[in-house]
Structures are given as C-alpha cells and as structure tokens.
N, C-alpha and C positions, 0 to 999 in steps of 0.2 A: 815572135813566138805565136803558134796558131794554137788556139784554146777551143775544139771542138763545141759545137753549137749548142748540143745537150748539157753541158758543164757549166755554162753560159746560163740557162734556162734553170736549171740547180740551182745556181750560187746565188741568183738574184730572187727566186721562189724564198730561200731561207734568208735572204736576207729583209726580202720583206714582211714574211712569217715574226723575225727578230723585234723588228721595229716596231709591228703592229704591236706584240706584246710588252715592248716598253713602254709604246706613245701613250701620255695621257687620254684614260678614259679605255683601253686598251685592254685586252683581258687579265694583265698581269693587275692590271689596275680597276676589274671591274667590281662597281659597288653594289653591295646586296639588295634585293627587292624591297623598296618599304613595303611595312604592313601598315596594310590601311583599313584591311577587313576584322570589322570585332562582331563574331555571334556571342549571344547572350542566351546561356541556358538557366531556365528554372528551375525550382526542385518541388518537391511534394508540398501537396495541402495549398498552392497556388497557379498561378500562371504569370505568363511573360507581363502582364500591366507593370509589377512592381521597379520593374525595369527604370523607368519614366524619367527619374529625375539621371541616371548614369544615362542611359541613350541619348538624353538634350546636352549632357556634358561632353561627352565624346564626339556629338555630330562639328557641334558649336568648336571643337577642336580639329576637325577637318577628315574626321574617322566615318568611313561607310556602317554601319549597324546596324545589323540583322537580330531580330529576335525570335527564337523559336520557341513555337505552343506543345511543348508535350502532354498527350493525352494520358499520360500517369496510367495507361491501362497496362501494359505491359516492358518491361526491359526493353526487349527487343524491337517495341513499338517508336520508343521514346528514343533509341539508338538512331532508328531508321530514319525518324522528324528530324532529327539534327544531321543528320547524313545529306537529307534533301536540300537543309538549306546550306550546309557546306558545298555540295555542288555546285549549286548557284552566284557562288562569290567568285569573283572576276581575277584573284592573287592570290599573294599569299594569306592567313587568317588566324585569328588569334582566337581561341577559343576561352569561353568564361562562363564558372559552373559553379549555381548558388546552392550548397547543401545539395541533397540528389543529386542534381543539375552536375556536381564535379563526376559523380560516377559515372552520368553520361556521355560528360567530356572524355573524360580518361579511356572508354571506348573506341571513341568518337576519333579522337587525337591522333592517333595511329594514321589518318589521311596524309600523304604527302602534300597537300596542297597547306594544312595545320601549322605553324613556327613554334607556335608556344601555349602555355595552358596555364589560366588562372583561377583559382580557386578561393570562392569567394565561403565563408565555412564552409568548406566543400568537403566530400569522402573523395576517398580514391583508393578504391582496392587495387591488388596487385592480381597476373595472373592464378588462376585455380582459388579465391578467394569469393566469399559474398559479401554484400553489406552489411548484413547482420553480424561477421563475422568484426564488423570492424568494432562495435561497440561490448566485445570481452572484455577488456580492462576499464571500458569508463561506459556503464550502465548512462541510460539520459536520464537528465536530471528528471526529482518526481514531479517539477509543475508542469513538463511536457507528457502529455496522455493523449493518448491514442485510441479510438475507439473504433471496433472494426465492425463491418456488421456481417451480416449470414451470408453476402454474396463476397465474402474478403477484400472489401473495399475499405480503407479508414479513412474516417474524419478527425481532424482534432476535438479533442473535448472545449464545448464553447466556454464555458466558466472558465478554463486556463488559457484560455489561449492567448492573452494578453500577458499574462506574467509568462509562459511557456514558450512562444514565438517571439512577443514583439514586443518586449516590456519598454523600450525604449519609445513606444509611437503615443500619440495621443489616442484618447479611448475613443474616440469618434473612428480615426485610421484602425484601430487595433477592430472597433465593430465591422469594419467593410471585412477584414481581412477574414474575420470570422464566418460572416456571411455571405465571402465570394466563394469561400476556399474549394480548392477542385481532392478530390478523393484519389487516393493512392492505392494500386493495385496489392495490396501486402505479398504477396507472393515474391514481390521483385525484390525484395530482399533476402531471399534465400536462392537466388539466381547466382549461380557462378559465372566468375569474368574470363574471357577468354584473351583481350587485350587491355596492356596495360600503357598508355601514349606515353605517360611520366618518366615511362625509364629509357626512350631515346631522348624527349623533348622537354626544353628549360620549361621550369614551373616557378609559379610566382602563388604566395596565397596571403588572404586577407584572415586574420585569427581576430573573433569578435570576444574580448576579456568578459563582457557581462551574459554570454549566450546560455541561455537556458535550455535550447533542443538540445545542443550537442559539447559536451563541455569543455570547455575552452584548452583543456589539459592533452584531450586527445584530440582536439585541431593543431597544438602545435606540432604533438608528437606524431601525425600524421605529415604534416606539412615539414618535418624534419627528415620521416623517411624517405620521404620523394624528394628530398634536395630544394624543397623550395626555398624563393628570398620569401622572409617572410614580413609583413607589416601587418602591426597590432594597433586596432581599434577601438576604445570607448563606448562599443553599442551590442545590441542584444544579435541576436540571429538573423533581425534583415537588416544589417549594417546598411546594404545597398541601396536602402529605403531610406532609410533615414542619416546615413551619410554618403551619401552620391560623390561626393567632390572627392572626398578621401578614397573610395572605390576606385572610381574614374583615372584618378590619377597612378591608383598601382596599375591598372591598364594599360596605361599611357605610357609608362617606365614601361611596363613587359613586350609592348607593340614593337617599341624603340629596341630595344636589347633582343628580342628574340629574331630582329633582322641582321644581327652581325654573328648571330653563331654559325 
C-alpha cells in the first residue's frame, strides 16, 4: 500500500505533538513559575525601614525582596514608586501592603507580572471607591490622631502615637517611630480607585486583634470582602515590626499558593 508522503509527514508531526504533551515535564505536565519575587510596600506616617526584621526572614528563606520608599506625596505618586519597582523584578511577584501600602497594592496588583497580594492591616478599596470611604462603619479608634497642617500634610499626634500605632513596641522603638515618621498627603484619601487587583488575584491578609489605627473589626470585614485567607495576630498596627516571623510566614504560604492558581 503506498501512503503518500504528505500523510507521512502529518501523522508523525501529530504524533510527536502527542507525546511531547504527555512526556514528563511536557506541557500537559508543565509546572507553574515559582514566585520568588516579594515587594514590600509601606503605608502612611512611615517608610520601608520597618520592613527589616520580614526582609532578613524571607531573604534567609531564599526570596528576592524588594522594598519600595513611597513618598506619601501623592496616590498617584506612591502608585507609580511601586510600578517602578514592579518593573524591575525578574518573574512572577507577590505584592505586600502595610495599611496604605494595601491601597497601593491593590492598584498596583492589576500588573500581569503580580500572582498574589497580601495585606498586612491593609485597605483595599474596590473600583469608584476612596479610602476615606473605607472607614464609614468603623470610625479609627480615638488614641489614633491625626494632625494636619496648613500645607495638608499629616503627622501623627506625638503624645499617641505609641498607644495609637504601636502599642505593642518598646518606648525607645515607639520614640524612633515618632521621630522618623514621614507625612501623608491627606488628600490621598479622598482619591478615587480606578483598579481593584483583588478581584482577579488570590489575596492573603494579616488582621492585627490589638490594632489601634484601624480596627480590627473592619480589617477582617475587609479582608472578607476581597476573599482573603485570613491569619489573626496578637499585635498592635505594626504587627510586621514586631512580629516578623508570623508575617513572613503568611508570605511564604501566599508566594507558594499563588504559583498554582
């Protein structure tokens, strides 16, 4: 029987098309990108230092970590800082946003190069939403004060700011934080969001039960709308500070899990 040469050329193209997608390692079988890339965003009244003890935890686990300095001057500012260092990561990336720092993720997230977003007391407004809008049902507690001045800049009030941000630090830590703290544009809270990353991308958040800036009532019931997993910890508003390991480690789950979806 003569079997024409083109037919020949056919059968063996799809059969080896077949096989490649069986054989181990093969696209039927191919495994997802780890994530290796973790940026770390801050929120208001600080910068990226507090970082310090989660970045030595995640490097010491074999994680690249990037931390970005938003200049707290504007939304759109603080979008674009974390845009730049999103660029610069080599894979996929897993974004992480301390109080403010979540609003900027959740902008931010939206990148295709982004897997997952974790939110350390984070906000996360949704489309057509502000941040201001987020604290209607749970006003911040009164040992958090805010003081703005004539150019709409706020600092924390220094007399609270230890019971209001960081009750859980020692007064020596609780005085740096007082006297680094970087100024927040107050306007950026009456900024409307025009993306929202949470609602394609797995969310993970850290709810801190003793938090004084933002109360713990409406981080979970935020951290419920967006579908996150959520882990509850023992510390005031910089859990990250002062519990690094327990951070770290919801990280660490989110990097892992947000490569298999």
């Amino acid at each position: 029987m003569n079997i024409p040469f083109r037919s020949l050329v056919t059968t063996a193209a799809a059969t080896a098309a077949f096989l490649a997608a069986i054989a181990p390692g093969g696209p039927a079988h191919a495994q997802p990108a780890e994530v290796k890339n973790v940026v770390l965003v801050h929120g208001a009244f600080a910068d990226g230092s507090g970082w310090r003890g989660v970045y030595d935890e995640l490097v010491a686990r074999g994680y690249r970590v990037t931390i970005v300095q938003n200049p707290l001057t504007a939304l759109s500012d603080d979008i674009a800082a974390t845009q730049r260092v999103v660029a610069r990561q080599d894979g996929p990336t897993l974004l992480v946003g301390h109080s403010y720092g979540g609003a900027v993720i959740t902008a931010v997230g939206v990148d295709p190069k982004v897997t997952g977003l974790v939110y350390v007391s984070g906000l996360a407004p949704d489309v057509g939403e502000t941040i201001g809008q987020q604290y209607a049902d749970f006003p911040a507690p009164p040992s958090f004060v805010i003081e703005t001045g004539p150019d709409g800049f706020g600092f924390l009030n220094e007399e609270k700011l230890k019971a209001g941000f960081a009750g859980d630090t020692t007064d020596e830590v609780a005085a740096f934080l007082r006297d680094a703290q970087v100024p927040i544009n107050m306007s950026i809270f009456g900024d409307t969001f025009t993306d929202a990353a949470w609602r394609t991308k797995p969310s993970w958040a850290v709810v801190a039960t003793q938090d004084e800036a933002i109360d713990p009532r409406m981080l979970r019931q935020t951290a419920e709308r967006i579908g996150a997993q959520i882990t509850e910890v023992d510390g005031s508003h910089v859990a990250f500070l002062t519990h690094p390991r327990v951070v770290a480690d919801v990280i660490d789950r989110a990097a892992k899990e947000s490569a298999q979806v």
